[in-house]
C-alpha positions in Angstrom: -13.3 -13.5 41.0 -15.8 -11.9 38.6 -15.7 -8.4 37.3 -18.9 -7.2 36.7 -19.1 -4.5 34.3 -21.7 -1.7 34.1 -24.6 -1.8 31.3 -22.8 1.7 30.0 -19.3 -0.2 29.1 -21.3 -3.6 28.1 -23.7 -1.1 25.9 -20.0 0.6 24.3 -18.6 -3.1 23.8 -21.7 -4.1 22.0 -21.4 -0.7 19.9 -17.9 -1.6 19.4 -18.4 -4.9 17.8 -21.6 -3.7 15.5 -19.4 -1.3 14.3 -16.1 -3.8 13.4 -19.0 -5.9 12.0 -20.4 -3.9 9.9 -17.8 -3.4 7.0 -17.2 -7.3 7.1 -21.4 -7.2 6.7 -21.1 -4.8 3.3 -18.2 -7.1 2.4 -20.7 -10.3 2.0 -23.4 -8.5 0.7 -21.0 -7.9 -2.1 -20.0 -11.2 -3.0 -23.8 -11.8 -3.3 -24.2 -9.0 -6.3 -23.6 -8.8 -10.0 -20.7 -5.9 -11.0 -23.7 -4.4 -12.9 -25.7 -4.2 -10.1 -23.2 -3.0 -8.0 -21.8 -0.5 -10.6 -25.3 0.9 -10.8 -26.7 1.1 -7.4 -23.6 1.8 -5.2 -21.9 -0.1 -2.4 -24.1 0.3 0.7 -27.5 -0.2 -1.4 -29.3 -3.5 -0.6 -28.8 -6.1 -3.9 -31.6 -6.3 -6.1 -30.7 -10.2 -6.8 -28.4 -12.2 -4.4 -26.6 -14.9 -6.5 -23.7 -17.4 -5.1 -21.9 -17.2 -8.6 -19.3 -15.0 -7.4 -18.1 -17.9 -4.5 -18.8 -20.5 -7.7 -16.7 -18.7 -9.8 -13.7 -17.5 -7.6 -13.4 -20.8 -6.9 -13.1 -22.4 -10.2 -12.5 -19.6 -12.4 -10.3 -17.0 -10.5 -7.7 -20.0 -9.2 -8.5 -19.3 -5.5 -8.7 -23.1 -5.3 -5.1 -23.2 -6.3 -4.0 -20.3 -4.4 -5.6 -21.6 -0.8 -3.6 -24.9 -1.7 -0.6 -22.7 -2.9 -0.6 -21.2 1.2 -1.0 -24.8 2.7 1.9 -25.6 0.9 3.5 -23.0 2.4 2.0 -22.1 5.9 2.3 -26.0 7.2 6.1 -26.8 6.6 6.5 -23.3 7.9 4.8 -23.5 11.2 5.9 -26.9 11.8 9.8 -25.5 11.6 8.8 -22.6 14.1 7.2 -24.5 17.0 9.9 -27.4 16.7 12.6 -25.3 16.6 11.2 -22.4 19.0 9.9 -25.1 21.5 13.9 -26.6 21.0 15.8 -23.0 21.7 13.1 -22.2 24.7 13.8 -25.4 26.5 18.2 -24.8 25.9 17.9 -21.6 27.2 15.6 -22.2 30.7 17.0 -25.6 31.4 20.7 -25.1 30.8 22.9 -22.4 32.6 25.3 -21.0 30.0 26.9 -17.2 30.0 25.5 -16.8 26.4 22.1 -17.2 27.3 20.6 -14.1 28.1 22.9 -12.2 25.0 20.9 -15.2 22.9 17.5 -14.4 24.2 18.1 -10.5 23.3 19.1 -11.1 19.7 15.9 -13.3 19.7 14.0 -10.6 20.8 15.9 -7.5 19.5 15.1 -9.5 16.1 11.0 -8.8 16.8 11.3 -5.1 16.4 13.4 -5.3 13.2 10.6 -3.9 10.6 10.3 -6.4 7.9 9.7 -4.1 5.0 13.9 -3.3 5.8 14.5 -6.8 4.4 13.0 -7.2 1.4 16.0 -5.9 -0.8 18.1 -8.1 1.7 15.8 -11.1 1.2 15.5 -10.9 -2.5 19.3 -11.4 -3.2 19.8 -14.2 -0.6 16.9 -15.9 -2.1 18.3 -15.5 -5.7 21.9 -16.3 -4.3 20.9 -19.6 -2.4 18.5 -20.7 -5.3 15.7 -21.1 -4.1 13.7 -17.9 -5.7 10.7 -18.5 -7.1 10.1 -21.8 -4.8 7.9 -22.9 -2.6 11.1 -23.5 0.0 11.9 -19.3 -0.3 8.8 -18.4 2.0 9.3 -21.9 3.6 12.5 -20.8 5.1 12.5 -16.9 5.3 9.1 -17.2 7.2 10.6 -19.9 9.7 13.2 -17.3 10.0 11.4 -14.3 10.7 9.1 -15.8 13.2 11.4 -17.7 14.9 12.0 -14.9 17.4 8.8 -14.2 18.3 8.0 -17.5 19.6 11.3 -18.2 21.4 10.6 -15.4 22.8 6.7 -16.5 24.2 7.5 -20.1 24.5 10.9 -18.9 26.8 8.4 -17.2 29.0 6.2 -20.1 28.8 9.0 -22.9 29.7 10.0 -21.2 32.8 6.2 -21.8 34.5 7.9 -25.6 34.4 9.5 -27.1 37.8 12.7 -27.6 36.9 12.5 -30.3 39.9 10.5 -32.5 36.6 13.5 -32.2 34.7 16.0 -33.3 37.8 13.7 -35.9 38.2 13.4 -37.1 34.5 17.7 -37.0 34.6 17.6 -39.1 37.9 15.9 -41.4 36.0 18.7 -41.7 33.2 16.5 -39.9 30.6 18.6 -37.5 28.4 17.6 -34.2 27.2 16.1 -35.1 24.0 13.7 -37.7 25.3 13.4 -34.9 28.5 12.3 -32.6 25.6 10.2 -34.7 23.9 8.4 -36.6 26.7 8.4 -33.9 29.7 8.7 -30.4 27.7 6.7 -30.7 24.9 3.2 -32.0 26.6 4.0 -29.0 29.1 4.2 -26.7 26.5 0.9 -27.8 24.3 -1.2 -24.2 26.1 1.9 -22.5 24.3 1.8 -24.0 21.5 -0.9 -23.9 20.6 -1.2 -20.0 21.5 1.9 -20.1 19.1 0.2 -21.7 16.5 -2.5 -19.7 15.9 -0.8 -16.7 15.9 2.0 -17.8 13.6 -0.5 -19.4 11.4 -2.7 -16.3 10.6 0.0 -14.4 10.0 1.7 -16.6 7.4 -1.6 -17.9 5.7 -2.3 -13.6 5.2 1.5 -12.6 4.6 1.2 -10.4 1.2 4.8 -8.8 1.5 7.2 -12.6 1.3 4.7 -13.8 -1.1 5.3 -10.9 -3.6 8.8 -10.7 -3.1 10.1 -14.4 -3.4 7.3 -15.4 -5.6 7.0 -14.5 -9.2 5.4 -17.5 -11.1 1.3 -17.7 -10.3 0.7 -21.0 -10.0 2.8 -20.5 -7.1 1.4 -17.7 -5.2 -0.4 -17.5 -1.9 -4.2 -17.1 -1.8 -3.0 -13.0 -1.1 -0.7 -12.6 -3.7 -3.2 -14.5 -6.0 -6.5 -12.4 -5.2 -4.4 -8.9 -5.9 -3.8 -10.3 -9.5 -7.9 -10.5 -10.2 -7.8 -6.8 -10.1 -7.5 -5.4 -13.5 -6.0 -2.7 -14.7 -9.2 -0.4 -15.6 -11.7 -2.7 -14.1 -12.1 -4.8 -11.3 -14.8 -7.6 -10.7 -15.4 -6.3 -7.1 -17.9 -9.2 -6.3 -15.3 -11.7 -7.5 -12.2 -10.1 -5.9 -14.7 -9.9 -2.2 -15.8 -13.4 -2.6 -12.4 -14.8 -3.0 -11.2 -12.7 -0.1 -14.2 -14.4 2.3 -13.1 -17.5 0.8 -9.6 -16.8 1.8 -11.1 -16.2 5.8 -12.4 -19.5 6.4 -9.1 -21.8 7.2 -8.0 -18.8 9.4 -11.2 -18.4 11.4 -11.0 -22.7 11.7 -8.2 -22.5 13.1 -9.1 -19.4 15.7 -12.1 -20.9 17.1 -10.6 -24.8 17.3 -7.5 -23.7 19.0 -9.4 -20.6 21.2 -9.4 -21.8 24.3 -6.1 -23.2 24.7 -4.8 -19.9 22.9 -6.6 -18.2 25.4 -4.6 -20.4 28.7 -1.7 -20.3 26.6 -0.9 -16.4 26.4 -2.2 -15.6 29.7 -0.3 -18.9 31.5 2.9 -17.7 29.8 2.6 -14.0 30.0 1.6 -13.8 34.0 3.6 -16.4 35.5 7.2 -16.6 36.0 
């Protein structure tokens, strides 16, 4: 069934998006100006000489190279701990019948709405107790930790759109529950998944907060931690600093608009089916 929508709300959507567009517009215009031209003329007045130095020399100069590899390092282990052992905890607690299951589920979810800013004293000391401050493996594990809940909590909802009549089947058939996991639950779950996976991903790859807090050294940093450092402390290279932060879009947006559609059937398959 098709909703069709009047040209007032389709004229209000358009006006909608031209206006979230339009800071992102002054952002690139920016990164295409010269601090003096900038200092001189104002933000919102059109460049007198458009340049691709700043992209050039955030790149080489600024470290944002290092940084972007810096959150690889740190974004990838991470999300590859969260949908292995989300995916692991969703399929224990639809397939088997235990009284502990629903207390379970709640602390997964009562986790969620735990603010994060809470933890950081918290954090900190476990992280300087378990030795592994100022390591790649402190945001590793804290963020495999933290978002851990959420996608239990998605990939629960998910799991139970699955006849269980596949897994009776699959144990008819003397398969055990880690090859039913890994053969029958797993490609069920790839909408979820990969719903998961995007989410998780932009949100590590822009974390700012665990990046400041377990990391102090800066060849270590995340591409966030790392672009608040260009800023000086009585000047700022604004053209730098905004071409560095465009730079720091792009893995985020690839990964949006290759995973789109199955983020798309993923949340709604999950979320409106039980």
């Amino acid at each position: 069934m098709k909703v069709r929508l009047s040209p007032f709300v389709v004229g209000l959507l358009w006006a909608a998006a031209l206006l979230w567009l339009f800071p992102l517009v002054g952002a690139f215009l920016v990164s295409l100006r010269t601090l003096d031209d900038l200092t001189l003329r104002g933000f919102w007045s059109w460049p007198r000489e458009i340049t691709l130095d700043n992209y050039v020399r955030a790149w080489a100069e600024a470290g944002v190279s290092r940084y972007l590899l810096n959150s690889f390092i740190i974004t990838l282990p991470s999300l590859l701990g969260i949908l292995v052992l989300s995916s692991m905890a969703a399929y224990a607690l639809v397939r088997f019948r235990f009284r502990l299951a629903l207390p379970i589920f709640l602390l997964f979810l009562g986790f969620n709405m735990v603010p994060f800013q809470m933890l950081m004293l918290p954090v900190f000391r476990l992280a300087n107790q378990l030795g592994v401050y100022d390591t790649y493996l402190a945001p590793i594990l804290f963020h495999t930790a933290f978002q851990l809940g959420f996608a239990t909590f998605v990939l629960r909802n998910f799991m139970r759109t699955i006849p269980a009549s596949l897994f009776e089947s699959a144990v008819v058939d003397g398969a055990g529950e880690w090859t039913i996991w890994r053969r029958i639950a797993l490609p069920l779950m790839l909408p979820g998944l990969a719903a998961i996976a995007t989410l998780e991903f932009t949100w590590i790859f822009n974390d700012f907060l665990w990046g400041l807090v377990l990391l102090s050294r800066d060849e270590l940093k995340p591409i966030t931690t790392g672009l608040a450092n260009l800023k000086g402390q009585y000047i700022a290279d604004w053209p730098l600093i905004v071409a560095g932060s465009l730079l720091a879009t792009l893995p985020t947006l690839i990964v949006f608009f290759g995973l789109q559609r199955y983020f798309i059937q993923g949340l709604t398959l999950g979320a409106t089916k039980e």
